[in-house]
C-alpha positions in Angstrom: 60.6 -71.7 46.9 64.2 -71.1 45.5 65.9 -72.4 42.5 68.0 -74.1 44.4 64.8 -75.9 46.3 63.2 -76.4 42.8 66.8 -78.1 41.1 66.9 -80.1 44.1 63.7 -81.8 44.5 63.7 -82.0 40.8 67.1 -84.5 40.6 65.7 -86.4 43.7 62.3 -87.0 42.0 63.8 -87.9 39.1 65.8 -90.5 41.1 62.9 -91.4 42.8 60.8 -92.2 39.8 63.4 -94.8 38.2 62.8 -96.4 41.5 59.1 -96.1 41.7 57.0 -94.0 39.4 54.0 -94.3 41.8 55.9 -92.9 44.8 57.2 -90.0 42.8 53.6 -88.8 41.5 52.4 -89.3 45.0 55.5 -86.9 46.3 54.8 -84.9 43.2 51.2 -84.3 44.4 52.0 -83.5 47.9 51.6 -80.4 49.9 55.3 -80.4 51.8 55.0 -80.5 55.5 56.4 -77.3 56.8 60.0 -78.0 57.7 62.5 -75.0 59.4 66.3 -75.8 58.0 69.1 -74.7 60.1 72.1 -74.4 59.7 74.3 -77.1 62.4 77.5 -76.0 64.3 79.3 -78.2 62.0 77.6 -76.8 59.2 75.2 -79.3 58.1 71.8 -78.9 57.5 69.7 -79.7 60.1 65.6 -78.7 60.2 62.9 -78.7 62.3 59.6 -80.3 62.3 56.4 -79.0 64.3 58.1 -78.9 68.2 61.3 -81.4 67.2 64.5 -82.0 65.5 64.9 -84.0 62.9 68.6 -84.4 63.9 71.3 -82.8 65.9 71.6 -79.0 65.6 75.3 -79.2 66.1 76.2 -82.3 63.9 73.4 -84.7 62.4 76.1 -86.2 60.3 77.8 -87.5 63.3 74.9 -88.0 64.5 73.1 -90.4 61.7 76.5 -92.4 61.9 76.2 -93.1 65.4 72.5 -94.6 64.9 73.3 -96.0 62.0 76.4 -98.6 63.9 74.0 -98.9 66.9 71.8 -100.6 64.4 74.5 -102.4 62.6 75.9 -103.6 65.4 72.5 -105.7 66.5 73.9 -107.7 63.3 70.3 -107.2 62.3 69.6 -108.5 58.3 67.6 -105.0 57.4 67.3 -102.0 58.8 64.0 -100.2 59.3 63.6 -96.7 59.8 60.5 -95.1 60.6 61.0 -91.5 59.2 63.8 -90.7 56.9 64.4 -87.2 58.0 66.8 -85.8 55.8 68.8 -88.7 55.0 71.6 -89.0 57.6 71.3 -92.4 59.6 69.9 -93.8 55.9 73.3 -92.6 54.5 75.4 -94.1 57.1 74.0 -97.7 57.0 74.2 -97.5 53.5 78.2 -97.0 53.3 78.4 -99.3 56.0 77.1 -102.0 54.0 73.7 -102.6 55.4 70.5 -102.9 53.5 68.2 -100.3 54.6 63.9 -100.1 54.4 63.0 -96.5 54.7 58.9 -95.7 55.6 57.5 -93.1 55.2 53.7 -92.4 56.5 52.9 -89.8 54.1 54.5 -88.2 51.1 54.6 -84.8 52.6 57.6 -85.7 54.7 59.4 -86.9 51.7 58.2 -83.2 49.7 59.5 -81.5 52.4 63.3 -83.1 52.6 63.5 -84.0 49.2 63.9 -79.4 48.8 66.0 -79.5 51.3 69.2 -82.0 50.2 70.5 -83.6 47.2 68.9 -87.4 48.1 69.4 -88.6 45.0 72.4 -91.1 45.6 70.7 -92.9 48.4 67.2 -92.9 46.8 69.4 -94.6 43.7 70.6 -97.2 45.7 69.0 -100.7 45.5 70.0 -101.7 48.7 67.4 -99.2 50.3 63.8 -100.1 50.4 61.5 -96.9 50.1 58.0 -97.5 51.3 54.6 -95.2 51.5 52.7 -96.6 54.7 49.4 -94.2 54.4 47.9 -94.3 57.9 50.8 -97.2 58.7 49.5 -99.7 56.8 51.6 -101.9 54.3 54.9 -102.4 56.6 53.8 -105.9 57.6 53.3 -107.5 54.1 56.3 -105.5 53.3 58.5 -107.5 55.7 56.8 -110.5 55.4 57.6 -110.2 51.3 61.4 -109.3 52.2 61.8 -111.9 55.4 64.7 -110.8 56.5 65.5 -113.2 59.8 66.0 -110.3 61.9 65.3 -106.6 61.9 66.8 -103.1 63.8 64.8 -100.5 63.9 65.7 -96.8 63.4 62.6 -94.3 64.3 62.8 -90.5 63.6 60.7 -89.3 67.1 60.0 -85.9 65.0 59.2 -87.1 62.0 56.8 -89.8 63.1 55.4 -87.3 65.7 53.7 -85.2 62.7 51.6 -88.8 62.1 51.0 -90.2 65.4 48.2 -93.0 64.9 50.6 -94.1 61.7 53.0 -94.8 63.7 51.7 -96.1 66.4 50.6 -98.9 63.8 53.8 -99.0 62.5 55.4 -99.7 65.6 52.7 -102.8 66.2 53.8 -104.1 63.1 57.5 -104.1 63.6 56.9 -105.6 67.3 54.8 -108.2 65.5 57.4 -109.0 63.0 59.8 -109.0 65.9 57.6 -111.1 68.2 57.6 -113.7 64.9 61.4 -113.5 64.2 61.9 -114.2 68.1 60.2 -117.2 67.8 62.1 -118.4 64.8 65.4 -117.9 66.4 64.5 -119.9 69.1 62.9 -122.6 66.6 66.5 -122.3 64.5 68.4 -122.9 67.8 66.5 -125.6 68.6 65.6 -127.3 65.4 68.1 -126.0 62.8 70.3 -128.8 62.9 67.5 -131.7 62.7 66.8 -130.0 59.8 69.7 -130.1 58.1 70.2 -133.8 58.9 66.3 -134.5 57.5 67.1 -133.0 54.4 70.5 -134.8 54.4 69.2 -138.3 54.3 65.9 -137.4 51.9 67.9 -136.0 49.2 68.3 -138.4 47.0 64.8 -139.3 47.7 63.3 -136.5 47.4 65.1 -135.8 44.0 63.0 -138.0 42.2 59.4 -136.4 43.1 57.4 -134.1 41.2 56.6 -130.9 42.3 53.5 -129.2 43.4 53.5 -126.9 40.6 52.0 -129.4 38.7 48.5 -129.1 40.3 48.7 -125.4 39.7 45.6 -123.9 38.2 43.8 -127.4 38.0 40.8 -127.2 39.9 40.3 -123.2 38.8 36.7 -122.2 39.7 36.1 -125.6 42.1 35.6 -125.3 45.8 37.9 -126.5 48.4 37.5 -127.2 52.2 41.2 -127.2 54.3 40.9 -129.1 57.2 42.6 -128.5 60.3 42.9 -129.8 63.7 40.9 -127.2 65.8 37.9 -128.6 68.0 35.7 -127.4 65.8 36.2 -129.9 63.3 34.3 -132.2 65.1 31.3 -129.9 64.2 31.9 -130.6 60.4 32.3 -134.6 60.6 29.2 -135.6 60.2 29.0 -133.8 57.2 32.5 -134.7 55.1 31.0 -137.5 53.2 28.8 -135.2 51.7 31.5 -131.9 51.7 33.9 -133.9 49.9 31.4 -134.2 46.9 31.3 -130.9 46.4 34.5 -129.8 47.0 38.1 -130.4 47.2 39.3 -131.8 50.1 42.7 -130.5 51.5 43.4 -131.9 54.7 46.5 -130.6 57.3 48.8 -133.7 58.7 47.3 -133.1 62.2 43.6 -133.8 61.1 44.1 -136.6 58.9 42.7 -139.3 61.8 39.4 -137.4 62.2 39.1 -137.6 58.2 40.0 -141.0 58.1 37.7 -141.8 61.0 34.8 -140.4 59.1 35.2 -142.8 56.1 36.7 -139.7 53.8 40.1 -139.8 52.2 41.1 -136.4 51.1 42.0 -135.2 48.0 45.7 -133.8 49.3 47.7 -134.4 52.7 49.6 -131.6 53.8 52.7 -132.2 55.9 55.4 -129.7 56.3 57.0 -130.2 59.7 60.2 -131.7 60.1 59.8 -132.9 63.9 59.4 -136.5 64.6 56.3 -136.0 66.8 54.9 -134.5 63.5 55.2 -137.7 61.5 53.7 -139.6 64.1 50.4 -138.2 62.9 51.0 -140.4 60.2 51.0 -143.7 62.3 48.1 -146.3 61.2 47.4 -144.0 58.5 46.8 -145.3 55.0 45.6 -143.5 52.8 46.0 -144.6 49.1 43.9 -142.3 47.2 45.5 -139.5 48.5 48.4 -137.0 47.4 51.0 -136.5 50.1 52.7 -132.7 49.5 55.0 -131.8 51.7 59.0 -130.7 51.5 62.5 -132.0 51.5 62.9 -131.6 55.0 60.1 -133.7 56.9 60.9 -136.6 58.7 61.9 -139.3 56.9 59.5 -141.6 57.4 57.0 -139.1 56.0 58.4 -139.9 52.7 57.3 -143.7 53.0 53.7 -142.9 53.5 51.6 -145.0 50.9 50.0 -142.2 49.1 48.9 -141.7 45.7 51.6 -139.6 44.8 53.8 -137.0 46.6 54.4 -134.3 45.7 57.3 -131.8 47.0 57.0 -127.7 47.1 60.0 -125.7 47.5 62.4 -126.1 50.5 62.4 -123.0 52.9 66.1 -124.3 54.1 68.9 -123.3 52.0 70.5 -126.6 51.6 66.9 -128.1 49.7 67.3 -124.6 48.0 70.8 -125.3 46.9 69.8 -128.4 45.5 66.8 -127.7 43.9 68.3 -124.5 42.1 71.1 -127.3 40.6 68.9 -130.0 39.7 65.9 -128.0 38.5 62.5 -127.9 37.5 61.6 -125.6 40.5 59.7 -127.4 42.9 57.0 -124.4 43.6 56.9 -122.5 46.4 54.3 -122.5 49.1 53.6 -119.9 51.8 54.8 -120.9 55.4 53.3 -119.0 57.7 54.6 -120.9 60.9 51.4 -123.5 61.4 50.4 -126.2 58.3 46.8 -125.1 58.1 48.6 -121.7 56.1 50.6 -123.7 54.0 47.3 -125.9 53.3 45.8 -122.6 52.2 47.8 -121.7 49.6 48.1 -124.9 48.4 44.8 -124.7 47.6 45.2 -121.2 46.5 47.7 -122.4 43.5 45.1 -125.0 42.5 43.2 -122.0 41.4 40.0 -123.1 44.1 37.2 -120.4 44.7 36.4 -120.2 47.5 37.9 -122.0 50.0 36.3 -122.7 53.2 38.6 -123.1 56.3 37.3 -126.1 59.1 38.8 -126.6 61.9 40.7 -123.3 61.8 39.8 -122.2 65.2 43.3 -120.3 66.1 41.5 -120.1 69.6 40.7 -122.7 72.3 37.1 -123.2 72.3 35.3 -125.0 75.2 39.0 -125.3 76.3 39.9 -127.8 73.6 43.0 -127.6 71.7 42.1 -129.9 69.1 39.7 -131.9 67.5 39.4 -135.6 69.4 40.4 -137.7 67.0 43.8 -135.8 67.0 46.8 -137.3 67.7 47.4 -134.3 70.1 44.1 -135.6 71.8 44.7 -139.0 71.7 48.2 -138.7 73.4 46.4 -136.3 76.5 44.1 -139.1 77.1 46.4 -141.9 77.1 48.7 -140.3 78.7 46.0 -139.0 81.4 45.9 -140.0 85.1 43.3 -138.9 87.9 45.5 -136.1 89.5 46.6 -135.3 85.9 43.6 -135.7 83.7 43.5 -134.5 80.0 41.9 -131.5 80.3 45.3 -130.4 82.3 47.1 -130.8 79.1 44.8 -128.9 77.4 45.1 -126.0 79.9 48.9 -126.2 80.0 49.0 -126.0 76.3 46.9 -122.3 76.7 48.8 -121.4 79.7 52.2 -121.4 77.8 51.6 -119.3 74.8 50.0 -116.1 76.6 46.6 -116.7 76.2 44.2 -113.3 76.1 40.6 -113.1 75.3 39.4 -112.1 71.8 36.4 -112.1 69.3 35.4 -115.3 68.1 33.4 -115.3 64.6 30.0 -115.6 66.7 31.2 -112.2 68.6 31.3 -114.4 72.1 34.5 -114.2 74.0 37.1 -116.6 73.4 40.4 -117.2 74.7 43.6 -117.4 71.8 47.1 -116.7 72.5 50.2 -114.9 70.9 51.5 -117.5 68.6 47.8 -117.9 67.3 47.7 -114.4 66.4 50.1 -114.5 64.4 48.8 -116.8 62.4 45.9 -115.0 62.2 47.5 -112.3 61.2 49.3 -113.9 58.1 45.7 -114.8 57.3 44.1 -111.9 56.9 47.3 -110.4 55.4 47.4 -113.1 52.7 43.4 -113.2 52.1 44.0 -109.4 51.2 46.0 -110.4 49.0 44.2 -112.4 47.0 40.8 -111.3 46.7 40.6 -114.5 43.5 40.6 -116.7 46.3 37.5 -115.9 48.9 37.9 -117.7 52.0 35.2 -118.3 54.5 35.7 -120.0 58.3 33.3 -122.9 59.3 34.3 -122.0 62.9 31.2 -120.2 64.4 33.7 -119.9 68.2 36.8 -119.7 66.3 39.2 -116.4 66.6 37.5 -113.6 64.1 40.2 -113.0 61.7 39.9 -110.1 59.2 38.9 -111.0 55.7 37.7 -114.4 56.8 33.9 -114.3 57.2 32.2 -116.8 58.8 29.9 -119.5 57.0 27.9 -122.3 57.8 28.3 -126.3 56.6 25.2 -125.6 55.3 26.6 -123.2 52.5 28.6 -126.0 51.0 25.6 -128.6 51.2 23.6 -126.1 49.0 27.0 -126.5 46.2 26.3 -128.7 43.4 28.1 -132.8 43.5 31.4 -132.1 41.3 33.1 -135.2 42.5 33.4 -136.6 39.4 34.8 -133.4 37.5 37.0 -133.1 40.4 38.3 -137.1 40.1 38.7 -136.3 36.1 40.9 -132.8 36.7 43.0 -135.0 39.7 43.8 -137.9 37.2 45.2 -134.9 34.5 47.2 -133.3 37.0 48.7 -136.8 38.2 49.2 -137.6 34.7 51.3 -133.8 34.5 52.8 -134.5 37.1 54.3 -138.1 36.2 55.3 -136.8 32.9 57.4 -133.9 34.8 58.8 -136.2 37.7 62.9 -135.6 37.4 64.9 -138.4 36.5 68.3 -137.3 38.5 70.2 -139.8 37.7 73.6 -139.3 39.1 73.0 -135.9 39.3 72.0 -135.3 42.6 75.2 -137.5 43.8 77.1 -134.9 41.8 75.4 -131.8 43.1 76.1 -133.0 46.8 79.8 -134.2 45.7 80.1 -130.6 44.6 78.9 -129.0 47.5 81.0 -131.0 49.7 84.0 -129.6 48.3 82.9 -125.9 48.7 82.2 -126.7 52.1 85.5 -127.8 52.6 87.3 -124.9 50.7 85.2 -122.4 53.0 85.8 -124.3 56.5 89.9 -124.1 54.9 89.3 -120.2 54.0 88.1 -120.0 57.5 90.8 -121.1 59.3 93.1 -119.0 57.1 90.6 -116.0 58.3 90.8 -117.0 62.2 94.8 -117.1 61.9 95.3 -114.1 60.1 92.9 -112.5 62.6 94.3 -113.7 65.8 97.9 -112.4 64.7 96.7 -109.1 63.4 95.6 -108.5 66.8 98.1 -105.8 68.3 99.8 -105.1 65.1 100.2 -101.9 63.2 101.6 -100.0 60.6 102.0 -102.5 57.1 101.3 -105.5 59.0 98.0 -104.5 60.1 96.9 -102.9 56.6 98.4 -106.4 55.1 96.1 -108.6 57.3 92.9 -106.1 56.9 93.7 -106.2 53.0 93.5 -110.2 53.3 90.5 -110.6 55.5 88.5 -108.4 53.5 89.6 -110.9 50.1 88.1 -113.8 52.2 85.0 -112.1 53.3 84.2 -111.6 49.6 85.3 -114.8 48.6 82.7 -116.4 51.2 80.0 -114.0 50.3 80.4 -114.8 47.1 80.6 -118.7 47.2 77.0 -120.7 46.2 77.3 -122.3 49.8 77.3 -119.3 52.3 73.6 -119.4 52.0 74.2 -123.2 53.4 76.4 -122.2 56.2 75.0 -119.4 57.4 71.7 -121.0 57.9 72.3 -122.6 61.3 73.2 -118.8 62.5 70.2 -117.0 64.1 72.5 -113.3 63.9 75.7 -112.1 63.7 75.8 -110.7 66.5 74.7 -114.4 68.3 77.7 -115.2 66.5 80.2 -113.1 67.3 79.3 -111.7 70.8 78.2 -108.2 70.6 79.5 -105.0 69.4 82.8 -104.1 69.4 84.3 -101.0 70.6 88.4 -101.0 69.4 90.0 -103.1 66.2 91.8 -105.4 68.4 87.6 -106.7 69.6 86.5 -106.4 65.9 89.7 -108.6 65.2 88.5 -111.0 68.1 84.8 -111.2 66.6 86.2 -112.2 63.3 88.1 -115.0 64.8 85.1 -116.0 66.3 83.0 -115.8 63.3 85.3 -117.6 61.4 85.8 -120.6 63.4 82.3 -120.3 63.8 81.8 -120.7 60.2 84.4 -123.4 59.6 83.0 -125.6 62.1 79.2 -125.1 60.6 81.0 -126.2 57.4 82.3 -129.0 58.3 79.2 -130.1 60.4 77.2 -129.6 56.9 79.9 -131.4 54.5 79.4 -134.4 57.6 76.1 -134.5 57.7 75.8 -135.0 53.5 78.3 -137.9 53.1 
């Protein structure tokens, strides 16, 4: 190896280990693959890698930029690239503004380039992600951790052909993300806007709750049992009298009937769904003895349930964030992994439980049942039921529409799930993995088999000592906590959403400026144009900067939804601002309507 080889891969490791010592020793440690560099007809490097290119043997710097704006142009939040190569596409997105998450399957790739090209200024840069996937594992959580709301993806054919069971799992997990981030596009579209107007009207409401970071760490050591609305919680009514004095009981909004049915009032009622079908889960509830948690956003009429006590975690939406960063103490975040029975969990994850046991969890349609009968869900199919349309067609329209496919249930039978339940069962295992403090069992013997979630019996929480009364005692503490820490707002909230209404009208004003200036830059040149490029690139970062943009730009799904695709001369970029602009002023003003 030459000096020159050695005093590169020395400055990029060094580089490389103010971003991540472990990733350095690991390259450190490697044995580089074997990579052939060549000079390109534009005099680049280029190399080779087993029978493929890395890039372009006559000009991988033109080549990287051209992948790089096909990526950008998706209007994608981050960019993942499988295989880093040497650099090129990496660098482009990078001085095009993008945020960048570069994985890697092995460090012997990373060896190899990082003697070939001085890397240093990109590994440097904060805005790209570096990640060490050994056999493909790790990109998931990765994504999941980052959430960005949509995601282009770069792969290097060459590179990832060296590893090709790594990344074929990478791919999986990028198509999973994908499958995930297409189905909250379509929730945003649909829902975005009842959300905004949910949060609008609790506000002030909601200001004056506790939040569930109070109950953090209080039942440390103690059992729990989530419930949630599979059919399979009919197996474990008979036996919730005697569950609940044993354990905590934490029950999703969806199963709170069956509970209430069997004479038991759980501990905590989760409820995290904005919809209005959601809070009718609610109806003819009462349950007084119970804590409601649940967020800013919910329906209303959640917020008038006669609980206990409610208690609110973290907003997911910008505009609860906005308001919650303002008014202060932080709520507490809970993880939302698209159903309630995965907030539920980790819920009972904070309150320190070991373990937890998971009923009702079936993720799968056992016996062809979607949920347990005392469900609302149920309860509407039979009501609504006729002879040529009995219930049981619900039930089989409800699998039909979500892709159903046959999988292992926990008893090894067949049993039929569908996409959107595999994702959830995928957050599940990812999570439990996570946190091995927290062992989690499923009571679900013909529920979906979901990795790092064992099966066990009703019987293994019978055999559990009564605790009720040490778990009553630690309940009454953390209620006493949590009054003690309730907010008293004031007029402060009134104040917060005063201010924000002004920024929303100063950007839907700057936005208007940005749409003018746009439309008459179109077909200009020389002075003027530079002039009017000069100004719109003084509102962008005024926007970007402002504490609302967060706010506005929640009701987009992309960029590129926004603005209409790529564009291809300045005159169509000029036209997509425009459109972006009046986009964003009339999102502004919707928002600054929707608070008065």
């Amino acid at each position: 190896m030459s000096a020159t080889a050695n005093e590169l891969f020395n400055v990029n490791v060094e580089a490389l280990r103010a971003r991540s010592p472990e990733l350095a020793a690991a390259v450190v440690s490697a044995t580089p693959i074997r990579l052939e560099a060549a000079i390109a007809r534009s005099g680049a490097i280029s190399a080779r890698a087993g029978d493929g290119w890395l890039h372009s043997r006559y000009d991988p710097v033109s080549e990287g930029r051209k992948v790089a704006d096909e990526a950008i142009a998706t209007g994608a939040e981050l960019i993942v690239m499988l295989g880093l190569g040497l650099g090129y596409s990496a660098k482009a997105a990078l001085s095009a503004g993008a945020a960048v998450a570069v994985v890697e399957a092995d460090p012997s790739s990373l060896a190899a380039a990082l003697r070939l090209l001085d890397l240093s200024g990109l590994i440097a840069d904060e805005r790209c992600a570096l990640l060490l996937c050994p056999g493909g594992k790790g990109l998931g959580a990765f994504l999941e951790a980052a959430a960005p709301r949509s995601i282009a993806l770069i792969e290097n054919a060459a590179a990832m052909a060296l590893f090709p069971e790594a990344a074929k799992e990478l791919r999986a997990q990028v198509a999973r993300y994908r499958k995930k981030d297409e189905i909250n596009a379509a929730t945003l579209r649909r829902f975005g806007r009842l959300w905004v107007r949910n949060l609008s009207r609790n506000v002030r409401v909601a200001a004056g709750f506790s939040g569930v970071s109070s109950f953090a760490g209080s039942f440390a050591g103690m059992p729990a049992v989530v419930l949630a609305a599979g059919p399979s919680l009919d197996e474990v009514v008979p036996s919730l009298r005697a569950i609940k004095g044993r354990a905590l009981v934490v029950c999703v909004d969806t199963a709170l009937r069956t509970a209430l049915a069997a004479g038991v009032e759980p501990d905590f009622i989760v409820v995290v769904d904005p919809q209005y079908w959601n809070a009718r889960h609610l109806d003819r509830c009462e349950s007084p003895g119970s804590v409601l948690v649940t967020e800013a956003a919910v329906w209303p009429s959640v917020l008038r349930f006669g609980s206990r006590r409610t208690a609110l975690c973290s907003s997911i939406y910008p505009l609860g964030r906005y308001v919650e960063a303002r008014l202060g103490p932080p709520k507490g975040a809970l993880g939302a992994g698209g159903s309630v029975a995965t907030t539920a969990w980790d819920f009972a994850r904070i309150t320190g439980c070991a373990p937890i046991f998971m009923a009702g969890l079936d993720l799968a349609f056992p016996g062809g049942r979607t949920h347990a009968r005392a469900s609302l869900f149920e309860q509407r199919a039979l009501a609504e039921s006729l002879r040529l349309s009995p219930a049981s067609s619900a039930s089989f329209e409800a699998m039909r529409g979500g892709r159903p496919f046959l999988a292992s249930a926990n008893d090894g039978s067949p049993v039929t799930s569908d996409e959107r339940l595999s994702l959830y069962s995928t957050w599940f295992a990812r999570k439990t993995a996570a946190h091995p403090e927290a062992p989690t069992f499923n009571l679900s013997g013909r529920g979906l088999a979901i990795e790092g979630m064992p099966y066990a019996s009703v019987a293994t929480i019978l055999r559990l000592p009564l605790i009720r009364a040490t778990i009553d005692a630690r309940l009454s503490e953390a209620l006493r906590e949590a009054e003690r820490s309730a907010p008293d707002p004031g007029k402060t909230v009134d104040d917060i959403l005063d201010g924000l209404r002004e920024e929303l009208s100063r950007l839907a004003e700057l936005s208007d400026r940005a749409v003018l200036i746009a439309e008459r830059a179109s077909g200009a040149s020389g002075p003027t144009l530079a002039a009017a490029l000069a100004e719109l690139e003084r509102i962008d970062e005024d926007v970007l900067r402002s504490g609302a943009s967060e706010v506005v730009g929640f009701l987009f799904t992309s960029a590129a939804e926004a603005i209409g695709g790529r564009a291809r001369t300045l005159d169509e970029s000029l036209e997509h601002t425009a459109r972006l602009y009046g986009a964003v002023a009339e999102t502004a003003r919707w928002h600054s309507g929707s608070l008065a």
